[in-house]
C-alpha atoms as an extended CHARMM CRD file, in Angstrom:
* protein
*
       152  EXT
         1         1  UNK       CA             -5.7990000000        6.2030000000       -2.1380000000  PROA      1               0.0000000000
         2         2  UNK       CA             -9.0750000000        4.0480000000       -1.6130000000  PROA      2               0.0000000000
         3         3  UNK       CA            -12.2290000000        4.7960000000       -2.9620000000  PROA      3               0.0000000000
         4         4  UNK       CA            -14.8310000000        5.8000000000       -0.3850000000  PROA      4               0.0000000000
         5         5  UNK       CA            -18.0750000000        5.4870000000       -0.8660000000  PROA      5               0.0000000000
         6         6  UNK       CA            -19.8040000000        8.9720000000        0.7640000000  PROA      6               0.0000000000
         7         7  UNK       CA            -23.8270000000       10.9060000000       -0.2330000000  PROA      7               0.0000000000
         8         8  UNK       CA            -23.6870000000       14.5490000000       -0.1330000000  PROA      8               0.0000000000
         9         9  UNK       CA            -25.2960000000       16.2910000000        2.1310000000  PROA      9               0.0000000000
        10        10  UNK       CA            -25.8540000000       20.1270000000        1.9990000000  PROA      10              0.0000000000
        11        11  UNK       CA            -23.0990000000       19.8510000000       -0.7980000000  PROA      11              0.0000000000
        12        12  UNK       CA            -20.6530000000       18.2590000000        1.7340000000  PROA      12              0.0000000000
        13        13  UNK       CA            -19.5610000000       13.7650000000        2.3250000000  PROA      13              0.0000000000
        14        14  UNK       CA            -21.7420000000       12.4320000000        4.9300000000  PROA      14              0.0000000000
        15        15  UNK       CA            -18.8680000000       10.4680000000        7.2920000000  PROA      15              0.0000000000
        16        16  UNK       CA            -18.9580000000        7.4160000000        8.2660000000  PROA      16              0.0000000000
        17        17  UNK       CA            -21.3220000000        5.9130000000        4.6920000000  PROA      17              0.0000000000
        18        18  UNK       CA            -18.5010000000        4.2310000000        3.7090000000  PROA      18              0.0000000000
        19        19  UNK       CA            -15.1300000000        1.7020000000        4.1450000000  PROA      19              0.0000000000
        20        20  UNK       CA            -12.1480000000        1.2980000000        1.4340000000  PROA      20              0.0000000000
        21        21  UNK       CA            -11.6660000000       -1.6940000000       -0.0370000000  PROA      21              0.0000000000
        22        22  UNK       CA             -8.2480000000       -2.7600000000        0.6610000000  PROA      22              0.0000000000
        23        23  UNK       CA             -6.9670000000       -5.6050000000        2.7760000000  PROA      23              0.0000000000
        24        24  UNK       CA             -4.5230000000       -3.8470000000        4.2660000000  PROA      24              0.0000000000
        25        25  UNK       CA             -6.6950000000       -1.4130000000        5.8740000000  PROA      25              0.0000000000
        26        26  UNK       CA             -6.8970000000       -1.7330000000        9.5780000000  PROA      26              0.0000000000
        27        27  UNK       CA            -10.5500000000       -3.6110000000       10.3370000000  PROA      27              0.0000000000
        28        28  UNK       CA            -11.0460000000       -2.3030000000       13.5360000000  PROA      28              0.0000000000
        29        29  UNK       CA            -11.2400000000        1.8300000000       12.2420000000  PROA      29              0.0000000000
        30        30  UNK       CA            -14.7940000000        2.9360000000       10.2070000000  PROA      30              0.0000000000
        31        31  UNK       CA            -12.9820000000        5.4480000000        7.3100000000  PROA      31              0.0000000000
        32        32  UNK       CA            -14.8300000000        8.6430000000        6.4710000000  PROA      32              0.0000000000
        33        33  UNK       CA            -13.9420000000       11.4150000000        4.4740000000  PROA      33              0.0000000000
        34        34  UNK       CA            -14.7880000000       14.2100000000        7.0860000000  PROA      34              0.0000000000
        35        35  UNK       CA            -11.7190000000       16.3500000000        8.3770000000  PROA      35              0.0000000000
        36        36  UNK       CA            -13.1090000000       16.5510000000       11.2800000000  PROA      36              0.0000000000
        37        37  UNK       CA            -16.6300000000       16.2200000000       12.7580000000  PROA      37              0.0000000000
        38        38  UNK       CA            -18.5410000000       12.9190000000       14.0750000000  PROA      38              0.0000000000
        39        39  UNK       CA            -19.3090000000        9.9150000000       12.2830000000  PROA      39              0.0000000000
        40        40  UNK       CA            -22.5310000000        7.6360000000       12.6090000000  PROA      40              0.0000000000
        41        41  UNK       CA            -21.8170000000        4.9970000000       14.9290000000  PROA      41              0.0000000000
        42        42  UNK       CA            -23.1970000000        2.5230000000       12.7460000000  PROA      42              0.0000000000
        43        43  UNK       CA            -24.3070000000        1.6130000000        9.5890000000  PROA      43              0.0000000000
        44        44  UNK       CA            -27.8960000000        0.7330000000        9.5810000000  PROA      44              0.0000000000
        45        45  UNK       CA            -31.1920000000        2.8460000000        9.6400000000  PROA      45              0.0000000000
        46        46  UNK       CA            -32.5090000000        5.2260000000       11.7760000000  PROA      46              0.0000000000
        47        47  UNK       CA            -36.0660000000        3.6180000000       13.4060000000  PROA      47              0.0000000000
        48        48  UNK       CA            -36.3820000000        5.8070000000       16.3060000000  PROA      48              0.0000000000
        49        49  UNK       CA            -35.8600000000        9.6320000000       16.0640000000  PROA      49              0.0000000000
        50        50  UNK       CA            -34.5210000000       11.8950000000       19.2950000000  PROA      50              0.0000000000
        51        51  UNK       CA            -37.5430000000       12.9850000000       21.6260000000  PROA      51              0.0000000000
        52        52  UNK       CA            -37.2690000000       13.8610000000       25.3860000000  PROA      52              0.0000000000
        53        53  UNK       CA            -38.5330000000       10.4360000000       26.4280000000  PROA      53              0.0000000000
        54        54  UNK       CA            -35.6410000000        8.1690000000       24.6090000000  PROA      54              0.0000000000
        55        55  UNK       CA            -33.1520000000       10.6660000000       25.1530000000  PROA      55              0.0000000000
        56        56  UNK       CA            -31.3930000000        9.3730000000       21.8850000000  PROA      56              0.0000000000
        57        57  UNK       CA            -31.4910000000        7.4420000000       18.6390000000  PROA      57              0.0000000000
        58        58  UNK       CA            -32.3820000000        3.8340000000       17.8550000000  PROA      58              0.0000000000
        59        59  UNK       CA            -30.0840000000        2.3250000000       15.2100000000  PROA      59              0.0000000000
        60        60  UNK       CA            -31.4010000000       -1.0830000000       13.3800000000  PROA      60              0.0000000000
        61        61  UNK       CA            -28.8000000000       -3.3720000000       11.6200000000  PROA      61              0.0000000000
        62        62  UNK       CA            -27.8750000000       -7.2750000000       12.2260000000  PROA      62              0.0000000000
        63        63  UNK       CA            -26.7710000000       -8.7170000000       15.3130000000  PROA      63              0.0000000000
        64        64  UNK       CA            -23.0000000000       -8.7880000000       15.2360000000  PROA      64              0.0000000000
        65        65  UNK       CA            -22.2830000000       -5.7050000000       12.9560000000  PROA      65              0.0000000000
        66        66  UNK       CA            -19.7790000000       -3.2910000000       14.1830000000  PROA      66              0.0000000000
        67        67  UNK       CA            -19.8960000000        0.1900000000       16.5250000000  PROA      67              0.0000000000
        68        68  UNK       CA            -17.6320000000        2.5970000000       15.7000000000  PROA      68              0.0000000000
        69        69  UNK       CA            -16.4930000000        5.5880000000       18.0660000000  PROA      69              0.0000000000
        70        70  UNK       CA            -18.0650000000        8.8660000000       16.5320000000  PROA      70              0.0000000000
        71        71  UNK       CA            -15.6180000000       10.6720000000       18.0050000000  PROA      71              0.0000000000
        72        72  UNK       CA            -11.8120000000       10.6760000000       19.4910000000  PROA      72              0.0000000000
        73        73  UNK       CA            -12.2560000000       10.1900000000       23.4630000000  PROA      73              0.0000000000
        74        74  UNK       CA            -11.7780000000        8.6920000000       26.4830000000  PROA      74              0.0000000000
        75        75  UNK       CA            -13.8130000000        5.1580000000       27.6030000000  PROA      75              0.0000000000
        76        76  UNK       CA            -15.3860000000        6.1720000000       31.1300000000  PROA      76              0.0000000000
        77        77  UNK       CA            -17.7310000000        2.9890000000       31.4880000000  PROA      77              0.0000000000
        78        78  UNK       CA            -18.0400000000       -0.2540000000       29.4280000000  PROA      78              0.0000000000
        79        79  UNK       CA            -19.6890000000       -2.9310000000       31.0400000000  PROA      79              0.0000000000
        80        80  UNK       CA            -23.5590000000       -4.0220000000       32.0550000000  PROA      80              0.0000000000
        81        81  UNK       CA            -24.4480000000       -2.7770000000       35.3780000000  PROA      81              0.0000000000
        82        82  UNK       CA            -26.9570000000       -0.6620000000       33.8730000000  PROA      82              0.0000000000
        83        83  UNK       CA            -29.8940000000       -3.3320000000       33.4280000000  PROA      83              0.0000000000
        84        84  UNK       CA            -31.9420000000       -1.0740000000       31.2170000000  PROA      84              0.0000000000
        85        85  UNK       CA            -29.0710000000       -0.0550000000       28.2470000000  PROA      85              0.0000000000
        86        86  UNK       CA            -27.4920000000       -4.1580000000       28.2460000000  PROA      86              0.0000000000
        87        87  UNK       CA            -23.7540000000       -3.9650000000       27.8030000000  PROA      87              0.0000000000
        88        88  UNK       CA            -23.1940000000       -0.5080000000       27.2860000000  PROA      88              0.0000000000
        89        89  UNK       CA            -19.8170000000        1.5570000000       26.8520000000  PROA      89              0.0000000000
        90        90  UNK       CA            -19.7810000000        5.6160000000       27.6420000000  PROA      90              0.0000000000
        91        91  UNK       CA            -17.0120000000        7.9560000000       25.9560000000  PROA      91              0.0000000000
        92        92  UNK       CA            -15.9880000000       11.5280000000       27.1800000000  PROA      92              0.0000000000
        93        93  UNK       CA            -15.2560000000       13.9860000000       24.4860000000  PROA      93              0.0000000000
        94        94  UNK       CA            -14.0460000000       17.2860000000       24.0140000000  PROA      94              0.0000000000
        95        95  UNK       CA            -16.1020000000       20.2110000000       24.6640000000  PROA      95              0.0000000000
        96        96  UNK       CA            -18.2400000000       18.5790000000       27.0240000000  PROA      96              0.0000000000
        97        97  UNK       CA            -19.4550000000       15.7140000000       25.6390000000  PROA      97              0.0000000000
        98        98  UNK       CA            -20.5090000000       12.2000000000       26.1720000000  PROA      98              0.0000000000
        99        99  UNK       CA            -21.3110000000        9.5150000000       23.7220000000  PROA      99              0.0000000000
       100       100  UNK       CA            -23.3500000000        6.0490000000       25.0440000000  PROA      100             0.0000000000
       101       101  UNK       CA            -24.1090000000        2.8980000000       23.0830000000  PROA      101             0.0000000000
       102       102  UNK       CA            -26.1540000000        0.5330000000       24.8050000000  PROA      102             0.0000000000
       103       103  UNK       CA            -27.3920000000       -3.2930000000       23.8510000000  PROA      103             0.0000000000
       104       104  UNK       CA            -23.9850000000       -3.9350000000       22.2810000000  PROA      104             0.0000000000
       105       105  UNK       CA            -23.0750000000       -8.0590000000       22.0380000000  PROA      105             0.0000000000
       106       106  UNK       CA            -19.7430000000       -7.4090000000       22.5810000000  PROA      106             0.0000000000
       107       107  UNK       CA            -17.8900000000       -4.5470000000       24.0340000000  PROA      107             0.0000000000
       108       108  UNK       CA            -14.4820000000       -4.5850000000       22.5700000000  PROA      108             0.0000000000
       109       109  UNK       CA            -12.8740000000       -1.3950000000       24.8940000000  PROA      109             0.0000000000
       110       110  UNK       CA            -12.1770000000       -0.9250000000       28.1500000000  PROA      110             0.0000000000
       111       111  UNK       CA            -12.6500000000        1.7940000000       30.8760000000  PROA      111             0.0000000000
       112       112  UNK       CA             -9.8700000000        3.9540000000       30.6370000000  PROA      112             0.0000000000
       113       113  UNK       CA             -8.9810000000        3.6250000000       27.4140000000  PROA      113             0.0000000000
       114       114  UNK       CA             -8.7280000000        6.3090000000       24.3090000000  PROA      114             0.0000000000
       115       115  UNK       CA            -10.3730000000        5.6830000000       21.4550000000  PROA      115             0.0000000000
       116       116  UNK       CA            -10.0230000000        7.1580000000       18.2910000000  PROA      116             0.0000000000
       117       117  UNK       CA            -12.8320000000        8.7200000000       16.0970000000  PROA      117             0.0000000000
       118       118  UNK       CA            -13.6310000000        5.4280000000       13.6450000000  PROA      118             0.0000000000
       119       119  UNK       CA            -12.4370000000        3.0640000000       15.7240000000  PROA      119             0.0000000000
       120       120  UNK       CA            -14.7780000000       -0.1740000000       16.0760000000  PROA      120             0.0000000000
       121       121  UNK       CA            -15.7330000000       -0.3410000000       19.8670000000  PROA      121             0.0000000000
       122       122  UNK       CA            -18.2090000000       -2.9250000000       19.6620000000  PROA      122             0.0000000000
       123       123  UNK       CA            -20.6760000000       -5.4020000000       17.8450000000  PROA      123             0.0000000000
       124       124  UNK       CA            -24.7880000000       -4.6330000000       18.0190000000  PROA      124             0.0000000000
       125       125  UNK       CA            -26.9160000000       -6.7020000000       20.1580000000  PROA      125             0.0000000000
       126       126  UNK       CA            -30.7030000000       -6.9860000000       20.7140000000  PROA      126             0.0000000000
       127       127  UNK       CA            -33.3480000000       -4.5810000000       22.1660000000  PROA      127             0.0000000000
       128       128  UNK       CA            -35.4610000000       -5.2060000000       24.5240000000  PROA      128             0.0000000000
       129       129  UNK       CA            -37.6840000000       -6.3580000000       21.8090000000  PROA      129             0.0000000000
       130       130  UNK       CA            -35.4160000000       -8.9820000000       20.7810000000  PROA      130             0.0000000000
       131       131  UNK       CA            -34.5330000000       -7.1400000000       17.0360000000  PROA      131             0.0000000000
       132       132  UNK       CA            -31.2350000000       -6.1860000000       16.3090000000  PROA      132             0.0000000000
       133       133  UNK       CA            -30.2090000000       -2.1290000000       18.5640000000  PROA      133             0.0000000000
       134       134  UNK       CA            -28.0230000000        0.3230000000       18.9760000000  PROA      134             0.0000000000
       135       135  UNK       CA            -29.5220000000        2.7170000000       21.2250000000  PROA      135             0.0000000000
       136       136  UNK       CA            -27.4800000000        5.7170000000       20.7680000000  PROA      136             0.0000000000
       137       137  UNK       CA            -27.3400000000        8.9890000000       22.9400000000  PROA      137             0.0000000000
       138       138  UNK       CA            -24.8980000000       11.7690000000       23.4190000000  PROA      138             0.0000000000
       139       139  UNK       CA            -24.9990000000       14.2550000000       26.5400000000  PROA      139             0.0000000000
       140       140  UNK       CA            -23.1590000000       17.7650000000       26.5440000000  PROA      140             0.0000000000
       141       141  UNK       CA            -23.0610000000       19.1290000000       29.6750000000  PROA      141             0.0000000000
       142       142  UNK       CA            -24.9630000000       16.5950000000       31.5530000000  PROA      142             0.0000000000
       143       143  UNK       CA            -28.1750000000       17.0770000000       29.5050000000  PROA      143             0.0000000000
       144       144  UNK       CA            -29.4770000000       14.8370000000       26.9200000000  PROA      144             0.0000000000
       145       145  UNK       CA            -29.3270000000       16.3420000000       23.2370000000  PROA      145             0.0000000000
       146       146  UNK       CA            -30.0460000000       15.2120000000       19.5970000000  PROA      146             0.0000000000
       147       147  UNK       CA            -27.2620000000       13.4890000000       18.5360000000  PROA      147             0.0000000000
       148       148  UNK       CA            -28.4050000000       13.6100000000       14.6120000000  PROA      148             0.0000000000
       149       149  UNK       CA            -27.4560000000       17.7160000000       14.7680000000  PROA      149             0.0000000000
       150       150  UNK       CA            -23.8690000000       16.1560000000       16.1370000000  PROA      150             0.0000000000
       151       151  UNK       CA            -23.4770000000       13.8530000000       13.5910000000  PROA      151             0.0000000000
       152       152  UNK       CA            -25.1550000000       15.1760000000       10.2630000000  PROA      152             0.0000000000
């Protein structure tokens, strides 16, 4: 077994805070110690919270630093035509749900695809601002929600 590094919150791991350290472990899956649940897509700080405007969460990090899936799904887009979000990739999930990560560098899955929960999906890019983005928003039913009460 690997160590994994987690924080506690409300007496439970937070997923997705940590990666073993082994070199056999596949590079391309984010560990976490949640049975089940969604994991952050990245690991970097939260500088813009949910409102009805951004429709989701701005991640910062460095330019190059991966995206993980926060949940097992199915790619439906990954590609650019969507001036506004950059290269972008869309999952479908269970239940209703879609996850989209927008002003990637790299997309590193294709449409049609399944991804698993962990699974690195892409690199960050830029903002419009030029600083190092993920913009980050998940949809259930169509409509726009907070995707921190998904993945806390």
């Amino acid at each position: 077994n690997n160590p994994v590094t987690t924080t506690q919150v409300n007496g439970q791991p937070r997923p997705g805070t940590g990666i073993p350290n082994s070199t056999n472990t596949n590079s391309n899956m984010h560990s976490d110690n949640a049975a089940n649940g969604w994991i952050m897509p990245t690991d970097g700080n939260v500088m813009q919270m949910y409102t009805t405007a951004t429709k989701g969460v701005d991640f910062t990090g460095s330019v190059g630093q991966p995206i993980y899936a926060v949940a097992d799904g199915k790619v439906l887009y990954s590609g650019s035509k969507l001036a506004e979000y950059g290269n972008l990739i869309i999952i479908r999930h269970d239940g209703g749900y879609l996850s989209a990560y927008s002003h990637n560098k790299n997309n590193l899955v294709n449409e049609g695809s399944y991804v698993k929960r962990g699974q690195k999906i892409a690199t960050m890019g830029v903002g419009k601002t030029g600083e190092p983005l993920l913009h980050f928003e998940v949809r259930k039913s169509g409509k726009p929600i907070d995707p921190l009460l998904i993945i806390k």
